[in-house]
N, C-alpha and C positions, 0 to 999 in steps of 0.2 A: 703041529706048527702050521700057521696057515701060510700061504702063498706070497703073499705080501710080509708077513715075519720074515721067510725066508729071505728074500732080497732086500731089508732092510736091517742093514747088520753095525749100525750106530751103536754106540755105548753111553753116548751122552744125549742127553734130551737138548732139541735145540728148541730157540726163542724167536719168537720174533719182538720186534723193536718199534714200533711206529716212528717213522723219519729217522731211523739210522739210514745213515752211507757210508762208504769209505770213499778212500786216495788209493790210488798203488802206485809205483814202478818196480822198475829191473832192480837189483842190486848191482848190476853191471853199470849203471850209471852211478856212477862214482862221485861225477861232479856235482859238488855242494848243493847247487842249484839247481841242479836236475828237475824237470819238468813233472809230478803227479799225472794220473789219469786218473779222470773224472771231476766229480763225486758221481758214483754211482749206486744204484739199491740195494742194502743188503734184503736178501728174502728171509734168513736167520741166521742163528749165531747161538754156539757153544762157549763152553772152556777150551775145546780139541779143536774149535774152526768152525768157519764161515762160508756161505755159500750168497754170491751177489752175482747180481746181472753185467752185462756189458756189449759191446760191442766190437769191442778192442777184440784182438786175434792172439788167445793164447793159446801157450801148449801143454798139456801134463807132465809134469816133471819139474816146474821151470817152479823157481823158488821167486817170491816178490814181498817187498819192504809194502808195510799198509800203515793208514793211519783210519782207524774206525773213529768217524766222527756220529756221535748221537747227542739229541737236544739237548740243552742244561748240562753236557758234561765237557773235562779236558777229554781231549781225543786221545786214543787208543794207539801208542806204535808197536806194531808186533810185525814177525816175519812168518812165513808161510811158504806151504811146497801147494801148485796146483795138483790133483789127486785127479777130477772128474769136471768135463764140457759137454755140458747136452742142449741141443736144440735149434742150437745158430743156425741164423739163415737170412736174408737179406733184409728183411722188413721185422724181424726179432733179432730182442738181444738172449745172448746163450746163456744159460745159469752155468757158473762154475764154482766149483769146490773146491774149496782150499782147507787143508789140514797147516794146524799151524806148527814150529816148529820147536822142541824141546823148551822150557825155562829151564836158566838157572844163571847162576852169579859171569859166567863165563863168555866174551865179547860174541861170540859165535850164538849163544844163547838170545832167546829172548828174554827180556828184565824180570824177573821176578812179580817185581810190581805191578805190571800188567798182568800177570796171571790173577793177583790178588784184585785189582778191576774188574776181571773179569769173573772170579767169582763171586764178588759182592753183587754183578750186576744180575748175574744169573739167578743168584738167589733171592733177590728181589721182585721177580719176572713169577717165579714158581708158586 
């Protein structure tokens, strides 16, 4: 196993997108109308999650509501836990990863139907 196998311990192949971005906030922001951040870059995108630019100051752990917007499509709502931030610093934005979080029918879940988005988009990408 080469050196770079070793620290790359993905299980899904990611994608990129040309002119995807998303939206995020907190899920702590409750109210209806709550403010989005961004749009900002995705670099790529799975089934398991996404990894986008920003400038905004987060932290790992912290779970965040997204809506992935790409061309010609309805956008994407799905929830996610931040996992990994590298490379922030004043004149860069940090790439951070986000794993997203379980589907399934259950309010706590993310919709089914976005998984199913998500793999039709993927599979079109391959």
């Amino acid at each position: 196993m080469t050196e770079s196998e070793k620290k790359d311990r993905r299980y899904l192949d990611r994608y990129y997108l040309p002119g995807a971005e998303m939206l995020y906030k907190s899920p702590e922001a409750t109210h209806p109308f709550a403010r989005y951040h961004g749009p900002t870059s995705i670099v790529n995108l799975s089934k398991g999650g996404v990894c986008f630019e920003t400038f905004e100051k987060l932290t790992p752990g912290k779970q965040i509501n997204m809506k992935i917007l790409i061309p010609g499509e309805k956008s994407i709502k799905i929830k996610g836990k931040i996992v990994w931030i590298s490379g922030a610093g004043l004149d860069k934005n940090a790439q951070v990863g986000m794993q997203f979080l379980p589907f399934g029918g259950d309010k706590k879940y993310n919709p089914l139907h976005s998984l199913a988005r998500l793999r039709n988009l993927t599979n079109q990408l391959q």
